[in-house]
Biopython code that builds the backbone (N, CA, C, O; Angstrom):
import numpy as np
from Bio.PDB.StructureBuilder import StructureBuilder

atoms = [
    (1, "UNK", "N", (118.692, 21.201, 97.899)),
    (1, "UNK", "CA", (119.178, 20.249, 98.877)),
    (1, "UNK", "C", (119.975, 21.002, 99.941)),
    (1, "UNK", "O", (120.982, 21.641, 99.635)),
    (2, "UNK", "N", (119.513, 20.922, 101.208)),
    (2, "UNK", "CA", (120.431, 20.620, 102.354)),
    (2, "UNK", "C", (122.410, 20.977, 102.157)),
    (2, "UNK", "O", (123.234, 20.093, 101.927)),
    (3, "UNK", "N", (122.622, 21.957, 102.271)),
    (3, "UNK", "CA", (124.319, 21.561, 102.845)),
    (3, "UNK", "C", (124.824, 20.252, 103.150)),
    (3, "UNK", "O", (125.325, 19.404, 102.411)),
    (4, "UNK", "N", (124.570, 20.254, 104.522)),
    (4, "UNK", "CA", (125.029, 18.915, 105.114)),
    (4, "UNK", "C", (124.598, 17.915, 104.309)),
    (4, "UNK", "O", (125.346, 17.173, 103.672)),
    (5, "UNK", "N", (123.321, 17.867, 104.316)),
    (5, "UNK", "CA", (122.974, 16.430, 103.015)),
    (5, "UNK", "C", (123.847, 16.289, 101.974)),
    (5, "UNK", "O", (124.522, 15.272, 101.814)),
    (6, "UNK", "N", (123.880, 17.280, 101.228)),
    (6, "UNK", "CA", (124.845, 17.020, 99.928)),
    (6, "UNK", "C", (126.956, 16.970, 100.004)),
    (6, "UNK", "O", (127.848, 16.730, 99.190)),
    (7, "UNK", "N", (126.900, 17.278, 101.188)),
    (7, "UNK", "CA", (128.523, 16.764, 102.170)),
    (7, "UNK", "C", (128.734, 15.220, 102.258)),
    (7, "UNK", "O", (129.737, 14.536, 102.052)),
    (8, "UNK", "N", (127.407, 14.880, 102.646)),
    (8, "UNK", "CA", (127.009, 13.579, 103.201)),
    (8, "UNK", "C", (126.938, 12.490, 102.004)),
    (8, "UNK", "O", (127.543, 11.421, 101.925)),
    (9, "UNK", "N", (125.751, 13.244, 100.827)),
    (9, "UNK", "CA", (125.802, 12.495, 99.765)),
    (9, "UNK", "C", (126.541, 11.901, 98.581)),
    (9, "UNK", "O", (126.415, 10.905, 97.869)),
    (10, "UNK", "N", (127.640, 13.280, 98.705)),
    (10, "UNK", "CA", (128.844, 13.143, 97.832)),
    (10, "UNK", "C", (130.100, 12.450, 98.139)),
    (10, "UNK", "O", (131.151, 12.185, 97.557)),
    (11, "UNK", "N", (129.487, 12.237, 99.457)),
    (11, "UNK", "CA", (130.983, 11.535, 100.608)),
    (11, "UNK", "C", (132.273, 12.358, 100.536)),
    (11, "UNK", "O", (133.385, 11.837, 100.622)),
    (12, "UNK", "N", (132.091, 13.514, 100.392)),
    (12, "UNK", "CA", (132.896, 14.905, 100.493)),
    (12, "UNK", "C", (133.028, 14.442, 102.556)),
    (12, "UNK", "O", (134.120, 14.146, 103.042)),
    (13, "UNK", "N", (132.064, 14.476, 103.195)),
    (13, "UNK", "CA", (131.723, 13.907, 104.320)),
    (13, "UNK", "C", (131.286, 13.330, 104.830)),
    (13, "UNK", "O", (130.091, 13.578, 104.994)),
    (14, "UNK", "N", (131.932, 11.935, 105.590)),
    (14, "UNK", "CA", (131.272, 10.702, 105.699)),
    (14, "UNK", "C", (129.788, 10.558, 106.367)),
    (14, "UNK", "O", (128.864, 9.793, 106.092)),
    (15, "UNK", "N", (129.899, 11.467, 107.234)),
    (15, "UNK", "CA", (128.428, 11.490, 108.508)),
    (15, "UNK", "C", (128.049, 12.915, 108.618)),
    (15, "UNK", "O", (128.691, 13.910, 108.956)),
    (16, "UNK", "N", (126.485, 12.683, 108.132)),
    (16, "UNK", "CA", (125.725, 14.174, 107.813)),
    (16, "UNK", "C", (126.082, 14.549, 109.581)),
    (16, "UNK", "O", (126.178, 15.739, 109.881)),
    (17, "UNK", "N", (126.211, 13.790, 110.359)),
    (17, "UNK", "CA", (126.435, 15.061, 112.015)),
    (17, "UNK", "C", (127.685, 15.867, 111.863)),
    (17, "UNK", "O", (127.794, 17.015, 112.294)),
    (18, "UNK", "N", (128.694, 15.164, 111.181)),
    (18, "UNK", "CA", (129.869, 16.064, 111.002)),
    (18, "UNK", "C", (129.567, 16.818, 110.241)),
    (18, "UNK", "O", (129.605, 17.899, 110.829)),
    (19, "UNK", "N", (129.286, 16.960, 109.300)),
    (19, "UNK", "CA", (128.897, 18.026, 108.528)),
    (19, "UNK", "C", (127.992, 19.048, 108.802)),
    (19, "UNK", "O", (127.766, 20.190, 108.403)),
    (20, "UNK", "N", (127.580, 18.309, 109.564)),
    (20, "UNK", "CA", (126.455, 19.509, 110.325)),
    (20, "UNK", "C", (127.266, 20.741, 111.306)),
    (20, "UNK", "O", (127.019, 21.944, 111.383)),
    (21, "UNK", "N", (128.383, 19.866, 112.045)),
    (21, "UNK", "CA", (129.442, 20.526, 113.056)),
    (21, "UNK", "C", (129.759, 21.295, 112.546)),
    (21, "UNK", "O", (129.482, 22.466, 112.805)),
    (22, "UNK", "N", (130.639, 20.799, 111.394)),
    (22, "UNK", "CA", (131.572, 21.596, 110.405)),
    (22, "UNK", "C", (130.935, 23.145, 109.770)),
    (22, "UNK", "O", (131.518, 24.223, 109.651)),
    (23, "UNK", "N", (129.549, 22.769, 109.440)),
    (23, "UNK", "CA", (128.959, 23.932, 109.102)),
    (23, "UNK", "C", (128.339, 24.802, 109.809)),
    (23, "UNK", "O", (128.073, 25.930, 109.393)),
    (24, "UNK", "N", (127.999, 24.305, 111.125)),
    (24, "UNK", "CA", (127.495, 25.051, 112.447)),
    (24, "UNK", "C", (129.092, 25.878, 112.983)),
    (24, "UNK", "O", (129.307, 26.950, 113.547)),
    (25, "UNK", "N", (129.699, 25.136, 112.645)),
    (25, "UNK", "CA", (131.120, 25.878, 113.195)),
    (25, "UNK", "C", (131.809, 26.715, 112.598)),
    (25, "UNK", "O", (132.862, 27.220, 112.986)),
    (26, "UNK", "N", (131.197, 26.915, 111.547)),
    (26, "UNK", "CA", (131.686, 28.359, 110.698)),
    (26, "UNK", "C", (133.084, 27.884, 109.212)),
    (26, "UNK", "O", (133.652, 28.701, 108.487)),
    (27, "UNK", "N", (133.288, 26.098, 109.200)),
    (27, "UNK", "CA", (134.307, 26.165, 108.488)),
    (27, "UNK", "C", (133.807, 26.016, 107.139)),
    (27, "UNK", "O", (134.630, 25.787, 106.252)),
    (28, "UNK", "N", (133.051, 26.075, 106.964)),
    (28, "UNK", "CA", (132.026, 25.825, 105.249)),
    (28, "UNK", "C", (131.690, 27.025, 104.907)),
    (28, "UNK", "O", (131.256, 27.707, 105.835)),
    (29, "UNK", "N", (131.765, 27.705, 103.499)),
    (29, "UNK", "CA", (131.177, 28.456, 102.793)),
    (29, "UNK", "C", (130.621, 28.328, 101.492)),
    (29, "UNK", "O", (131.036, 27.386, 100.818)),
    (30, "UNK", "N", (129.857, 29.002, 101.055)),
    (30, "UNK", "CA", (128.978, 29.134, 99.581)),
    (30, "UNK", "C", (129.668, 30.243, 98.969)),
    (30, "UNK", "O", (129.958, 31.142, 99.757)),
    (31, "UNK", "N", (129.953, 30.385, 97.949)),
    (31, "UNK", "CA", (130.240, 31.274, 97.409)),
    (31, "UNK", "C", (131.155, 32.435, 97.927)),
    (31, "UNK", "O", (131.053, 33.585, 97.499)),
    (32, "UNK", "N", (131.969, 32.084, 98.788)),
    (32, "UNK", "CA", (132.297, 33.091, 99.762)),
    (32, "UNK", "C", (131.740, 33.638, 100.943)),
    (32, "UNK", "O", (132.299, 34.595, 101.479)),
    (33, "UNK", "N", (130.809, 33.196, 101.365)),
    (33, "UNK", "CA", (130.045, 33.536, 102.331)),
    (33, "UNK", "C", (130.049, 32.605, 103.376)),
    (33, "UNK", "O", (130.182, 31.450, 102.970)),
    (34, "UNK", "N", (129.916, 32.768, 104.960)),
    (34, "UNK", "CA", (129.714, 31.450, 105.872)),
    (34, "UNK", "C", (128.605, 30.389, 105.407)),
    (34, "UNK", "O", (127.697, 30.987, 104.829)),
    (35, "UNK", "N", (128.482, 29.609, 105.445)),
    (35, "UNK", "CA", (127.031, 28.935, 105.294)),
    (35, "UNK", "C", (126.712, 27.947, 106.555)),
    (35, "UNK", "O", (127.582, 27.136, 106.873)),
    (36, "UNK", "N", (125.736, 27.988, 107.129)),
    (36, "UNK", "CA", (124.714, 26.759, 108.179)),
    (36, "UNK", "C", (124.452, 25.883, 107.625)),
    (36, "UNK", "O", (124.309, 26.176, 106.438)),
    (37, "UNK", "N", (124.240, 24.558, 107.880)),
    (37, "UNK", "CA", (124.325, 23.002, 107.403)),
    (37, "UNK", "C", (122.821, 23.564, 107.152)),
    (37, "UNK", "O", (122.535, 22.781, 106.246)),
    (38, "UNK", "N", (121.847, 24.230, 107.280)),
    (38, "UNK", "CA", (120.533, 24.169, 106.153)),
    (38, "UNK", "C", (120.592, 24.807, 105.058)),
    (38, "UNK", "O", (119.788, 24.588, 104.152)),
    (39, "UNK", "N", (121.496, 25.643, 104.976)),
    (39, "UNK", "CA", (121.492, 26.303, 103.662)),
    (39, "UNK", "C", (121.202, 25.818, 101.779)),
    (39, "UNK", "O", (122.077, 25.087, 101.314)),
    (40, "UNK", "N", (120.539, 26.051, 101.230)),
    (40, "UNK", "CA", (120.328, 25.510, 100.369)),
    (40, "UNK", "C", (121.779, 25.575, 98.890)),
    (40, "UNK", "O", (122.392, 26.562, 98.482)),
    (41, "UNK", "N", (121.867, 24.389, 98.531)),
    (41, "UNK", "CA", (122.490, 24.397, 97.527)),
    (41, "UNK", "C", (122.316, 23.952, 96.381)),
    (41, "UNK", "O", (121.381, 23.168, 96.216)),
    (42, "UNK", "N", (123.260, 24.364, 95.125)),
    (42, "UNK", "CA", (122.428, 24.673, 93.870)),
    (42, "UNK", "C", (123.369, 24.359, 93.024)),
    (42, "UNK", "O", (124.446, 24.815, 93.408)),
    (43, "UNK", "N", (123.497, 23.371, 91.343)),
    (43, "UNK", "CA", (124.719, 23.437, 90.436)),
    (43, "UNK", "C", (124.898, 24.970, 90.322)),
    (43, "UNK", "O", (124.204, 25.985, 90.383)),
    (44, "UNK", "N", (126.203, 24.609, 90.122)),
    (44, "UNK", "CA", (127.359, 25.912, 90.149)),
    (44, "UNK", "C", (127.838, 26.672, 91.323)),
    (44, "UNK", "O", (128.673, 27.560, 91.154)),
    (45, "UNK", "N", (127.428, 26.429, 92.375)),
    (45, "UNK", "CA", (127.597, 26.975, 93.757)),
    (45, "UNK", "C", (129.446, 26.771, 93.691)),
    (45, "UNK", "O", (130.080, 26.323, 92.736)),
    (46, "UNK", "N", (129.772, 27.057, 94.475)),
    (46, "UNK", "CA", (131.408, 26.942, 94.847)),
    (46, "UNK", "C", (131.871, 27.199, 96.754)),
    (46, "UNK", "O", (131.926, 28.144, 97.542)),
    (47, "UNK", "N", (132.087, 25.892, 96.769)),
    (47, "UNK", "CA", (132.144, 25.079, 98.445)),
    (47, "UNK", "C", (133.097, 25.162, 98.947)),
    (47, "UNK", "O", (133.926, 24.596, 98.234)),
    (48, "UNK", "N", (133.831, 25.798, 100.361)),
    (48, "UNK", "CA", (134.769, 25.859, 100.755)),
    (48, "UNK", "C", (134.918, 25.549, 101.744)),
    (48, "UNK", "O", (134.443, 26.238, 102.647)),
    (49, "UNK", "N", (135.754, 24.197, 102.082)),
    (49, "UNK", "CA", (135.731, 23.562, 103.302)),
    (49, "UNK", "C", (137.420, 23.736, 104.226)),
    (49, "UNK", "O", (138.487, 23.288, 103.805)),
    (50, "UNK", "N", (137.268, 24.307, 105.199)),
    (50, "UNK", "CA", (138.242, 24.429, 106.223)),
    (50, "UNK", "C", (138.194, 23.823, 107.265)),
    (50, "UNK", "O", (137.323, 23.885, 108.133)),
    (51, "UNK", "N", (139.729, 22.803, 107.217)),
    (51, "UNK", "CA", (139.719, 21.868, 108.289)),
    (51, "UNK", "C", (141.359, 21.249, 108.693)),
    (51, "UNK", "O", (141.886, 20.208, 108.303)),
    (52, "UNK", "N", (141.994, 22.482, 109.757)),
    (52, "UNK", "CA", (142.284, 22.720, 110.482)),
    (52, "UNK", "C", (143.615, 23.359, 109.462)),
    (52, "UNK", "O", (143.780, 24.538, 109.774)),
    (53, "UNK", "N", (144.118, 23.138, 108.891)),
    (53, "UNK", "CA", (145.428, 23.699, 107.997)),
    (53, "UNK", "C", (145.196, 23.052, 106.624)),
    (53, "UNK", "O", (146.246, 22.915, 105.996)),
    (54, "UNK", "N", (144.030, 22.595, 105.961)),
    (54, "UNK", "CA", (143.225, 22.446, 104.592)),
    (54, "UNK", "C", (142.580, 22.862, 104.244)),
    (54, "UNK", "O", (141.567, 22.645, 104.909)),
    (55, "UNK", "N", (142.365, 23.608, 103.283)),
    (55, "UNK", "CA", (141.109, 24.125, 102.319)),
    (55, "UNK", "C", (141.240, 23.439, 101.065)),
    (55, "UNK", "O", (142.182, 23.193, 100.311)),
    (56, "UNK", "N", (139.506, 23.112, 101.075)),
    (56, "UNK", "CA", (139.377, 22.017, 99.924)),
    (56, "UNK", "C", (137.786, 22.933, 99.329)),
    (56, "UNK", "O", (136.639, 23.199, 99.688)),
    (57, "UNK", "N", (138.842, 23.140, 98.091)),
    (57, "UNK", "CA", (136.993, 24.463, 97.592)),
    (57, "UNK", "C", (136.587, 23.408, 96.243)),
    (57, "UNK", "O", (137.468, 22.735, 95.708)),
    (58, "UNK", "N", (135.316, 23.369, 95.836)),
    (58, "UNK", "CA", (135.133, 22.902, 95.258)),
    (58, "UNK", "C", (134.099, 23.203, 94.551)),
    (58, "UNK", "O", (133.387, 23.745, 95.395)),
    (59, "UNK", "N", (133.118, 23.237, 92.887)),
    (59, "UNK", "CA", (132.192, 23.681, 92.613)),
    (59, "UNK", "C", (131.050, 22.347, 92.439)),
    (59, "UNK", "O", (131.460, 21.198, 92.272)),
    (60, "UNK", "N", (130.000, 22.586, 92.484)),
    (60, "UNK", "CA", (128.962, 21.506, 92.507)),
    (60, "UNK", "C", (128.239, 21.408, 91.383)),
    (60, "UNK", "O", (127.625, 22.402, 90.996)),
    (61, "UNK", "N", (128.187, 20.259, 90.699)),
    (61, "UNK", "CA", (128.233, 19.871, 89.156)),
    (61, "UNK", "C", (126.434, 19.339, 89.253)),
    (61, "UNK", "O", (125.479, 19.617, 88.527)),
    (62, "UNK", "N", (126.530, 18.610, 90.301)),
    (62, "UNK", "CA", (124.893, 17.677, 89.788)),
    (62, "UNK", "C", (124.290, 17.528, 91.723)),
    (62, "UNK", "O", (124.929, 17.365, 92.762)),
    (63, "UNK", "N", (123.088, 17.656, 91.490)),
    (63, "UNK", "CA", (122.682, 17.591, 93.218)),
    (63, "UNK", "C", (121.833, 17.001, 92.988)),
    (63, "UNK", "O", (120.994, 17.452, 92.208)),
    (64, "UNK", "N", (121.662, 15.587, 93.634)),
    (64, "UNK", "CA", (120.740, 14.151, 93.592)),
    (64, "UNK", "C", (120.481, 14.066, 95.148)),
    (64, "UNK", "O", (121.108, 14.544, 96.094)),
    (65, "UNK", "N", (119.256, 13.235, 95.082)),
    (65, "UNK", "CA", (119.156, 12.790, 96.582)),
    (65, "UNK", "C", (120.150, 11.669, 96.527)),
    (65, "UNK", "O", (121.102, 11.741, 97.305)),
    (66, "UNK", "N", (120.071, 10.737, 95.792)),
    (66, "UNK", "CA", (120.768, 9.401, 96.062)),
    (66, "UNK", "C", (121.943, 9.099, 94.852)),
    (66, "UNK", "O", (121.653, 9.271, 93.668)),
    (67, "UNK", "N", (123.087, 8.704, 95.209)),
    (67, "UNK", "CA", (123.834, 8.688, 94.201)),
    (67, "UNK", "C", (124.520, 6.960, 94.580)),
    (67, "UNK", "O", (124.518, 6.673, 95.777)),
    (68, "UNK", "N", (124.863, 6.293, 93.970)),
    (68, "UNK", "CA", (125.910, 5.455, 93.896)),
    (68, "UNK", "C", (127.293, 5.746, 94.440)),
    (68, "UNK", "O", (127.877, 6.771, 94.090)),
    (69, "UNK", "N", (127.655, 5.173, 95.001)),
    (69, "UNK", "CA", (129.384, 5.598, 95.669)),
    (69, "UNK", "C", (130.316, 5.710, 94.586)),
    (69, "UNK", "O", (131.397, 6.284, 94.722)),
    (70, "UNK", "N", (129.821, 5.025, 93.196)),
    (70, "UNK", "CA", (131.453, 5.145, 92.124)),
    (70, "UNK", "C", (130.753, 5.961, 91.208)),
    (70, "UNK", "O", (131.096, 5.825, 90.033)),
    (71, "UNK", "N", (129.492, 7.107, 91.553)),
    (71, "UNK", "CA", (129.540, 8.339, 90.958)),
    (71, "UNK", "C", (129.814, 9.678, 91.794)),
    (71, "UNK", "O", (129.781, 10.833, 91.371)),
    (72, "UNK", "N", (130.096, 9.224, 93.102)),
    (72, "UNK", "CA", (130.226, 10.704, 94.022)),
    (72, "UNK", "C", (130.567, 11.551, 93.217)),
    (72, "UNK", "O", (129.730, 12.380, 92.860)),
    (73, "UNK", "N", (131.795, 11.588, 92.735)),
    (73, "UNK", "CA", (132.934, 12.022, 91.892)),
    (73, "UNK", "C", (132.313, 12.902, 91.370)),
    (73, "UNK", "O", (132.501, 14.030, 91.826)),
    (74, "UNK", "N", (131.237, 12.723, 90.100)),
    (74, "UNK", "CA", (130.954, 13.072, 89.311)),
    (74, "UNK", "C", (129.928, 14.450, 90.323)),
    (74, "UNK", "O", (129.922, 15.519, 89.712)),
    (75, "UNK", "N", (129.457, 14.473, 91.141)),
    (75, "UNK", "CA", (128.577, 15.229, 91.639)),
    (75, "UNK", "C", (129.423, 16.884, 91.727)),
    (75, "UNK", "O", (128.808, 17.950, 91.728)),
    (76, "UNK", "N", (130.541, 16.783, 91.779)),
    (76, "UNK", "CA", (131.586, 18.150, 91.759)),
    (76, "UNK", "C", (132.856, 17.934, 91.207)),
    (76, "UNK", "O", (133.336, 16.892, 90.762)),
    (77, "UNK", "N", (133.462, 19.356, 91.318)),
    (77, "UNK", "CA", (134.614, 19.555, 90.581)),
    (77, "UNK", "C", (135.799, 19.892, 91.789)),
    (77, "UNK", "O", (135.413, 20.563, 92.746)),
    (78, "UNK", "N", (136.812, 19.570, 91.768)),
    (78, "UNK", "CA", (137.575, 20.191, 92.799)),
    (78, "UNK", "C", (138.749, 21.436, 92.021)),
    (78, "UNK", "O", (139.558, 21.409, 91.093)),
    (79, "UNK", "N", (138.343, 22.296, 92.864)),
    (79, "UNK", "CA", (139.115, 23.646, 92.330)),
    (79, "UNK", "C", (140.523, 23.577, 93.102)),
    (79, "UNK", "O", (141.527, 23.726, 92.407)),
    (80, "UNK", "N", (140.660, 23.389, 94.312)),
    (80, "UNK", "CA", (141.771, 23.303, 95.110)),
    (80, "UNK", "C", (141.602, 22.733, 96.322)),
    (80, "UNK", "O", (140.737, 22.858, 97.189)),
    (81, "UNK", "N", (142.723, 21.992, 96.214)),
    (81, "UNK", "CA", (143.244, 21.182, 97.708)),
    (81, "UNK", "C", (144.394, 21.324, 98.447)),
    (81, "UNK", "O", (145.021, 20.293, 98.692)),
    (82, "UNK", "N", (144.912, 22.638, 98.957)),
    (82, "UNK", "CA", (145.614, 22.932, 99.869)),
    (82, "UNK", "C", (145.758, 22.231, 101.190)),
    (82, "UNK", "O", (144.848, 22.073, 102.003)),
    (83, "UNK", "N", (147.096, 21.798, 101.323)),
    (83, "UNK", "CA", (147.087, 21.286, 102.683)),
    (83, "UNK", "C", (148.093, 22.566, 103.429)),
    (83, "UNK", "O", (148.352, 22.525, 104.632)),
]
sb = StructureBuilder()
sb.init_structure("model")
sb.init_model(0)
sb.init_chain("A")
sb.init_seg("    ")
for serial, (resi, resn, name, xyz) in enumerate(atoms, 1):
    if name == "N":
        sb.init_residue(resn, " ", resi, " ")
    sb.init_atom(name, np.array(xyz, "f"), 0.0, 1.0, " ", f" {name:<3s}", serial, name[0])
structure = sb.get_structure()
């Protein structure tokens, strides 16, 4: 799956265009690395989102096309939420 899709799907981010920004703009990574909103992602990956004086890293548990809103949750783990 898609970056941005799975931002989008997990409601990590409300609107796959932001997420698309966010990852065109260099504040998303995989594993330590920059990642582009096509990049593919995979369980166990580890997500790092920077947005503006927050980092919110997180690892990815289950990758669905379609999920229910009162399982987002379950789709990852949150490692840290620095504000």
């Amino acid at each position: 799956m898609r970056l941005d899709k799975f931002l989008k799907v997990s409601r990590i981010i409300k609107r796959r265009t932001v997420a698309n920004e966010a990852c065109d703009g260099g504040r998303v990574e995989i594993n330590g690395r920059p990642a582009k909103a096509g990049a593919q992602v995979k369980v166990g990956d580890v997500v790092t989102l920077h947005f503006g004086d927050r980092t919110f890293k997180f690892r990815i548990l289950v990758v669905e096309e379609t999920v229910k809103k009162q399982d987002t949750a379950d789709m990852y783990e949150v490692l840290t939420d620095e504000s």
